[in-house]
Every structure is written in C-alpha cells, then in structure tokens.
ROTI-994216 format. One record per residue (C-alpha): residue number from 1; residue in three letters; x, y, z. Coordinates in Angstrom, 2 decimals, decimal comma. Layout:
% residues N
[NUM "Ala" [X Y Z]]
...
END
This chain:
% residues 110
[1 "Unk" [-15,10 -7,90 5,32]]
[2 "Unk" [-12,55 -6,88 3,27]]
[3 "Unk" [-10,41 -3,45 3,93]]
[4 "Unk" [-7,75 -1,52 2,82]]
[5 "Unk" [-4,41 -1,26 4,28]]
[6 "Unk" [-1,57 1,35 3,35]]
[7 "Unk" [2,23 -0,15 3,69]]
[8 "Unk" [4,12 2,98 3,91]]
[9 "Unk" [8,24 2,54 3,60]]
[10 "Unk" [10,72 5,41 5,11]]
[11 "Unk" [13,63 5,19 3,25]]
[12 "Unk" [17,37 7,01 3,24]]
[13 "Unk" [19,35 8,94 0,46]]
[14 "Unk" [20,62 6,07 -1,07]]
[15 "Unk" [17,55 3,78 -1,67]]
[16 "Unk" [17,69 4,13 -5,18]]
[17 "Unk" [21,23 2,42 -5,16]]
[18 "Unk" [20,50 0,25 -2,73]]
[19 "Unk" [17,46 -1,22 -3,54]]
[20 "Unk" [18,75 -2,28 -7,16]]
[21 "Unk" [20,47 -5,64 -6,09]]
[22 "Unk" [16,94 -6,53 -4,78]]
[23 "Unk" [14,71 -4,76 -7,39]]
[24 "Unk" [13,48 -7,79 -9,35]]
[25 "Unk" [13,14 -9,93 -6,17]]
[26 "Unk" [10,93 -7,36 -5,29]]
[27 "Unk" [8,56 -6,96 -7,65]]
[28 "Unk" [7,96 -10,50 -8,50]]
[29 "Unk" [6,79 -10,62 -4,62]]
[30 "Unk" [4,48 -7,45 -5,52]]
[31 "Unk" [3,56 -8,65 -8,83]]
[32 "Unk" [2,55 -12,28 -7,04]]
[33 "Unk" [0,44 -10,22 -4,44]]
[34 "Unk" [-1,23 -8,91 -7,02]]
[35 "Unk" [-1,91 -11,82 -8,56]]
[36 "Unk" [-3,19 -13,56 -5,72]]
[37 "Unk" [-5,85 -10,08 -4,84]]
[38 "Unk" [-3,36 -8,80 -2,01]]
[39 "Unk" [-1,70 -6,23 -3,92]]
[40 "Unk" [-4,22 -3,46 -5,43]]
[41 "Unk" [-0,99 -0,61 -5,97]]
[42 "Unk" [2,27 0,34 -5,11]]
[43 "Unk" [5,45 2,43 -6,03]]
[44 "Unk" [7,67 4,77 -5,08]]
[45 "Unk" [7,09 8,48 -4,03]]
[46 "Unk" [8,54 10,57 -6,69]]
[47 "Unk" [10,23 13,94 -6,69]]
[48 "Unk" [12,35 13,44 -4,13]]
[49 "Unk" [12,50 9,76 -3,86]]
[50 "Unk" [11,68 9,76 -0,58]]
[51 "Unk" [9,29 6,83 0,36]]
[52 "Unk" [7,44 4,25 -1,19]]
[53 "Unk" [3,18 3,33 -0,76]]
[54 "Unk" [1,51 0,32 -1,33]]
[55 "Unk" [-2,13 -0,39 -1,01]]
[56 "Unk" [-3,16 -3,77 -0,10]]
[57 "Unk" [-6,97 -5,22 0,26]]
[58 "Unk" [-7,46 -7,82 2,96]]
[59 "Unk" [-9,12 -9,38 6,14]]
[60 "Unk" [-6,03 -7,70 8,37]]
[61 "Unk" [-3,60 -5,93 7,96]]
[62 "Unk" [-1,49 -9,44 8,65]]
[63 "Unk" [-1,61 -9,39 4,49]]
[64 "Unk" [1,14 -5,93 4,27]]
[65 "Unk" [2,81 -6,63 7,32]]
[66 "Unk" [3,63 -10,06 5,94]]
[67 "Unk" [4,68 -8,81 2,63]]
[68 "Unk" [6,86 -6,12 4,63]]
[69 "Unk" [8,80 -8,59 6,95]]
[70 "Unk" [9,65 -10,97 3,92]]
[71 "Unk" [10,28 -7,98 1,43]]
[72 "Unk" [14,13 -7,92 0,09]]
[73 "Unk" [13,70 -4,43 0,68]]
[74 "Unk" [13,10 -4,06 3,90]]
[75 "Unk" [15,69 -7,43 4,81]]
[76 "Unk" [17,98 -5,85 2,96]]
[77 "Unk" [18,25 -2,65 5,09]]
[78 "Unk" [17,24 -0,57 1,91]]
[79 "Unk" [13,98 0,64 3,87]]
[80 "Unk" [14,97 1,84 6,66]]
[81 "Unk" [11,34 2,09 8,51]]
[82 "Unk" [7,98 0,60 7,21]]
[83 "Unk" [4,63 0,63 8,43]]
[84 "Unk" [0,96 -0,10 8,36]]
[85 "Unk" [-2,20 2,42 8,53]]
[86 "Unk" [-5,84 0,61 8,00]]
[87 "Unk" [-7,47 3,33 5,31]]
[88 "Unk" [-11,28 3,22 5,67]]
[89 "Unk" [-12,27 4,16 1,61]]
[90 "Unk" [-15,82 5,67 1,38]]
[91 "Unk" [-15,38 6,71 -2,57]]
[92 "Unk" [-14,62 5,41 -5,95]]
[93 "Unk" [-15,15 2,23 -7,80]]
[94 "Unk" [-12,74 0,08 -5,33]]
[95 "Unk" [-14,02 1,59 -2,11]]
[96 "Unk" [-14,36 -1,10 0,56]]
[97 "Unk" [-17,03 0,94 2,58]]
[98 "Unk" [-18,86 3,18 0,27]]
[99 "Unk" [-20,70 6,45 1,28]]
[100 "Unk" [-22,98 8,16 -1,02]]
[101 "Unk" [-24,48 11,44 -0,56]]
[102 "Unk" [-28,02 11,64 1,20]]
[103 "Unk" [-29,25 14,34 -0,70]]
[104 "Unk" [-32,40 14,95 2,13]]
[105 "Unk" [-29,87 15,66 4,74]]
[106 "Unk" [-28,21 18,83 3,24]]
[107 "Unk" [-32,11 20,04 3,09]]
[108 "Unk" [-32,80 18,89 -1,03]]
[109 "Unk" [-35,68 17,35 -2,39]]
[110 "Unk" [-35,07 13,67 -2,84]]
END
C-alpha cells in the first residue's frame, strides 16, 4: 500500500547562501524522484526562509530518508536537521487512504 511521507528540513540563517553551490545538484535529484513516482512536492518554506517540505509517496518511508542522506543539501551541512513524519491523507484527489462522509452517521437521510 502506498503512503505518504513528509521530509521536513531545519535549516540556519544562511541556507539561502549556502545551499546555492548545491542548488542544481539538488533539484535534478528531486526532479528524478519525481520522475520515477517518489517525489509528489517539495520547496522551501517562505517568509522567513526557514525550512523546506517535501512530500514523497511510497511503500516506507526508506524512499525520503534515502533521498535525505544522499541530498547535497543535507551532505553539504546546508540543512542542518531533517526528518521524516508518515502523513495518513484521508482527502483530495491524491489521498492514499480516502474518507468520505457517511452522511447516516451525523443523523441525515441517506
């Protein structure tokens, strides 16, 4: 069965510097997860720059720690922590365990 998996990286003042020697490393890794069905989103939290999410789709979460150990990013020393939270989706077009409504159990006519 296939889940979801948030990569979440903790980064310092400076990641915007420092990740720019390894930018285009880095997102031909992402953009090859993606191709392969790994890689569903990711980017940077905005306003401050103060992180960075991805959202991978997989049998484990083997598939972002993987891309986290081997990520010039992270080698690099430009994210300073990462980690990885399974996230059980229940709505929306991508959900991996979708939940709809059972309108008889809030009392309604079906």
């Amino acid at each position: 069965m296939t889940k979801h998996y948030l990569l979440f990286y903790e980064v310092g003042d400076d990641y915007v510097s420092r990740r720019a020697a390894f930018r285009d490393e880095h997102l031909e890794k992402a953009w090859k997860a993606s191709d392969r069905g790994e890689l569903v989103l990711g980017g940077v939290l905005a306003n401050p720059v103060d992180g960075a999410v991805l959202l991978f789709k997989g049998e484990s979460s083997e598939v972002a720690e993987n891309f986290a150990k081997n990520d010039p990013y992270v080698t690099s020393g430009a994210v300073k922590r990462w980690f990885v939270r399974e996230w059980t989706t229940v709505a929306g077009e991508l959900a991996s365990n979708p939940v709809k409504p059972e309108k008889t159990k809030a009392g309604k006519a079906p």
